[in-house]
C-alpha positions in Angstrom: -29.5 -0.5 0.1 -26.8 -2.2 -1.7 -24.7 -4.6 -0.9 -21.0 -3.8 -0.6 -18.7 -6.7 -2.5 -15.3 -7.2 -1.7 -12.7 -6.5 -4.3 -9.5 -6.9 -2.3 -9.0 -7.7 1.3 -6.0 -6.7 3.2 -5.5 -9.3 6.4 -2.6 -8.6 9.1 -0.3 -7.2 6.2 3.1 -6.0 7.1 5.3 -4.5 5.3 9.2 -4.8 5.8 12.2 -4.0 4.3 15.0 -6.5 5.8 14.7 -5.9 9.4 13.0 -2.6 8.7 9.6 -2.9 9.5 7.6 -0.2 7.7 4.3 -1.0 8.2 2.2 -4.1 10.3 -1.0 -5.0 11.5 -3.0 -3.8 8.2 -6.2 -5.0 7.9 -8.9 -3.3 5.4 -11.4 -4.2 2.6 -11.6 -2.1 -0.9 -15.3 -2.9 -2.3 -15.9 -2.8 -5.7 -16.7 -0.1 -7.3 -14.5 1.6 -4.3 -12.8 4.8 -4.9 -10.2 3.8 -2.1 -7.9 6.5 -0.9 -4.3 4.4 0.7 -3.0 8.1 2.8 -1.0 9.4 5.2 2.3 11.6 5.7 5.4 11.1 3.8 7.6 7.9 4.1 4.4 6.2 5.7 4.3 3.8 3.0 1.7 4.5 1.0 3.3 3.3 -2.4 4.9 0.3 -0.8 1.6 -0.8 0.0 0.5 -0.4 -3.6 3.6 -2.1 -5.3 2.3 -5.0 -2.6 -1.2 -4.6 -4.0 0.2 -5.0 -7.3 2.2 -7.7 -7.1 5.8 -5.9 -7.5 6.9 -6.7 -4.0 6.2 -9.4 -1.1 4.6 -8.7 1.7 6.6 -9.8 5.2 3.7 -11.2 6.5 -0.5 -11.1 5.9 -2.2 -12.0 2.7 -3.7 -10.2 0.1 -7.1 -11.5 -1.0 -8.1 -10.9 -4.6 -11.5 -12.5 -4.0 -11.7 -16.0 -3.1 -7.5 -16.2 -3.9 -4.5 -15.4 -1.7 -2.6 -13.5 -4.2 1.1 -14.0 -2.8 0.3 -17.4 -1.9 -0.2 -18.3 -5.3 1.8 -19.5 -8.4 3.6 -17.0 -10.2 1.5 -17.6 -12.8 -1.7 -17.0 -11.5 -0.4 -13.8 -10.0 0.3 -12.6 -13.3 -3.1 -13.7 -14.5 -5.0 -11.9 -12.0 -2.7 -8.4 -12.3 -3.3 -8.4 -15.5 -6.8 -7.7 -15.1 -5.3 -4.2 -13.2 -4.1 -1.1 -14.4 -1.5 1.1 -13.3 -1.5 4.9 -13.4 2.2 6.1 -12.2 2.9 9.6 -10.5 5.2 10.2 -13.6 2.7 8.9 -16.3 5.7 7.0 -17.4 4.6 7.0 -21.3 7.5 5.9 -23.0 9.1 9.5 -24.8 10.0 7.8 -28.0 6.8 6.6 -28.7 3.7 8.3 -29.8 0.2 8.6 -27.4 -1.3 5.9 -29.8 2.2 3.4 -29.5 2.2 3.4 -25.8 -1.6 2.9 -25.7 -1.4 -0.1 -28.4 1.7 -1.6 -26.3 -0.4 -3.9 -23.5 -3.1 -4.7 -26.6 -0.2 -5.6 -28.8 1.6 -7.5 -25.6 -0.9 -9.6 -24.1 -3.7 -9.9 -26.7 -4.4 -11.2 -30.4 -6.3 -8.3 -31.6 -5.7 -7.4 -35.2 -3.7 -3.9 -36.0 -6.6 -2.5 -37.0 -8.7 -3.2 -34.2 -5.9 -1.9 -31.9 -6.3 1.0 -33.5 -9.8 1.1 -32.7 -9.4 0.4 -29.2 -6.8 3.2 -28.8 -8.7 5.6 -30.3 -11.3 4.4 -27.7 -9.1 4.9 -24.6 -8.1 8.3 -25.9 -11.8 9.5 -26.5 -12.5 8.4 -22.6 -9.9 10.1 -21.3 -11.0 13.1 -23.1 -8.3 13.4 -25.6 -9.2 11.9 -28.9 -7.7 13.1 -32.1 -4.3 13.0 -29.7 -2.5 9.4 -31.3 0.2 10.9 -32.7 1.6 13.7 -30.6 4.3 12.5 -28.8 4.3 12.8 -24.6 7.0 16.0 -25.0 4.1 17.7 -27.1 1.8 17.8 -24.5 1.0 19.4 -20.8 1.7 17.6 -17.9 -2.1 17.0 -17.1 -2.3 15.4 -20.4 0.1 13.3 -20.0 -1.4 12.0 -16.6 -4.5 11.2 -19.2 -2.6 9.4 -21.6 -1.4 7.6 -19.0 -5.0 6.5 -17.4 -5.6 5.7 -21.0 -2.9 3.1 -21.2 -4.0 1.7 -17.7 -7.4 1.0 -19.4 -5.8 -0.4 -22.4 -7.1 -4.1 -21.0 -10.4 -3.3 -19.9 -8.8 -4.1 -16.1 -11.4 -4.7 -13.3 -9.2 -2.4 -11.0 -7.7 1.1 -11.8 -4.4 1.9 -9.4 -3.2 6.0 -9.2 0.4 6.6 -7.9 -0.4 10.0 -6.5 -2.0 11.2 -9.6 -2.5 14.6 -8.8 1.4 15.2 -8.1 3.4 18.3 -9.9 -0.5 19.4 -11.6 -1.8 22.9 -10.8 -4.9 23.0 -9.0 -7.4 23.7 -12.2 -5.5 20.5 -13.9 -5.5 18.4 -10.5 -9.7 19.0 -10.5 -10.1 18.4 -14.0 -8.6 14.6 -13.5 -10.2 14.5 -10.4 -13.5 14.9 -12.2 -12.0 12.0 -14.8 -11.5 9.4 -12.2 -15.5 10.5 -10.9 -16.6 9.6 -14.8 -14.4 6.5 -15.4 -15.7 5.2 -11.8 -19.5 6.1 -12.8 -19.1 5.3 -16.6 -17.0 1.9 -16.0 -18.0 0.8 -12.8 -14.1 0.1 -12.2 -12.8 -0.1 -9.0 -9.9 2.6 -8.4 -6.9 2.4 -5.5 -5.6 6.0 -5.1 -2.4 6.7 -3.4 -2.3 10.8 -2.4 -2.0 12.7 0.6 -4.1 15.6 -1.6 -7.2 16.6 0.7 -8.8 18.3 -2.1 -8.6 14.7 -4.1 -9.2 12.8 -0.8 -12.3 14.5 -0.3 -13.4 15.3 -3.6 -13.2 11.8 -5.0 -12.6 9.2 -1.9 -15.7 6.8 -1.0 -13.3 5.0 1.4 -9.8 4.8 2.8 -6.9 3.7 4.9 -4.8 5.8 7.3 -1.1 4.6 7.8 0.3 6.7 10.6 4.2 6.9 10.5 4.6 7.0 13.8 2.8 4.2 14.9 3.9 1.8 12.0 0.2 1.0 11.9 -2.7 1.8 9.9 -5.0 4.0 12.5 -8.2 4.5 10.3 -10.1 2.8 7.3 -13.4 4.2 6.1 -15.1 7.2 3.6 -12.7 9.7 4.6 -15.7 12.4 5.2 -16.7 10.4 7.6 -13.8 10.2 9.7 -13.0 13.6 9.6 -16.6 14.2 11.6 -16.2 11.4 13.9 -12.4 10.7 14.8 -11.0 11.1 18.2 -7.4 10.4 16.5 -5.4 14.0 16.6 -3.0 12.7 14.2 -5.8 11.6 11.8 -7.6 14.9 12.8 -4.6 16.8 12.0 -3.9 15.3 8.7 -7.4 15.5 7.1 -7.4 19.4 7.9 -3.8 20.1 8.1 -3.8 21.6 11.7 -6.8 24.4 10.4 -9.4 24.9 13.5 -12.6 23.9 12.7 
């Protein structure tokens, strides 16, 4: 049996905005190699937590461990260093228009690294051909479906070779045959790369189709109420909100 590594460890994390507490007590490990699921209702905070994760906003209290380091107890610096070794996948794609599939790809290489043009190049057409759309560099994001565009935009995310993959509900605005298709891409880039990927949906089809472990944030409570391979919990929970979330009220 293998043993489970740490990636990131969540300890006593609450989120706040102002007075406004949105979220406390959050405590919860994503392994490597994870395929973690952050879910729950609407306004329960499940991108909060992920803009915490990645460094775009303080937490009120708790740390976030990144390994042996307390992330938000850290320089600056070091912050960036280690969330640069992440990727981020937003609901949107958010591929700049004006640029073509290869430009917005190249833009993190060109950014942070020294690589020659041509190697760039190389390494776009790379990320492209994962992602199951080489031959793609120069068409434009307005030339293509909205499920491409959710590719291009895990393409970008893996631009840096990052040791952790983030999703922004990636399934969001796709029809169900396009939501399956990149739910079968995040399986292959998990398998293939050995990445570990932090997925923020309330999608059951993705939850279950793709999650190896999870967190629950219940709105209600201001707490998380759950962690663990979401399967799982829906055969053993006693929680009826849980219960009711993972099969949307359907009698079992």
């Amino acid at each position: 049996m293998t043993v489970k590594q740490p990636h990131i460890v969540v300890q006593d994390l609450t989120m706040a905005y102002g007075d406004f507490v949105l979220m406390r007590d959050l405590t919860f490990t994503i392994n490597r190699g994870d395929i973690f699921i952050i879910m729950g209702g609407s306004g329960c905070g499940k991108s909060t937590l992920m803009t915490i994760l990645i460094g775009l906003k303080a937490p009120a209290r708790g740390r976030v461990m990144y390994g042996d380091l307390d992330f938000w107890g850290a320089d600056p610096q070091i912050r960036d260093r280690v969330i640069r070794r992440a990727g981020v996948m937003y609901q949107s794609g958010a591929l700049w228009s004006s640029m073509t599939l290869a430009e917005n790809i190249a833009l993190p290489l060109e950014t942070y690294t020294t690589l020659s043009p041509a190697r760039i190049r190389e390494v776009v057409a790379l990320k492209l051909a994962l992602v199951g759309m080489g031959g793609f560099e120069e068409f434009y994001p307005s030339e293509i479906s909205g499920g491409m565009q959710k590719r291009a935009g895990i393409a970008r995310a893996m631009a840096l070779d990052p040791e952790v993959l983030f999703f922004d509900e990636p399934s969001a605005g796709l029809d169900p045959v396009s939501a399956r298709r990149l739910d079968d891409l995040i399986l292959e880039l998990r398998e293939s790369l050995g990445t570990t990927m932090v997925v923020v949906t309330h999608e059951l089809s993705s939850i279950f189709a793709i999650g190896s472990n999870s967190v629950f944030l219940d709105a209600a409570k201001r707490t998380m109420t759950a962690t663990g391979d979401p399967k799982k919990l829906l055969a053993e929970t006693r929680n009826s909100t849980l219960r009711l979330f993972l099969t949307r009220g359907e009698k079992s």
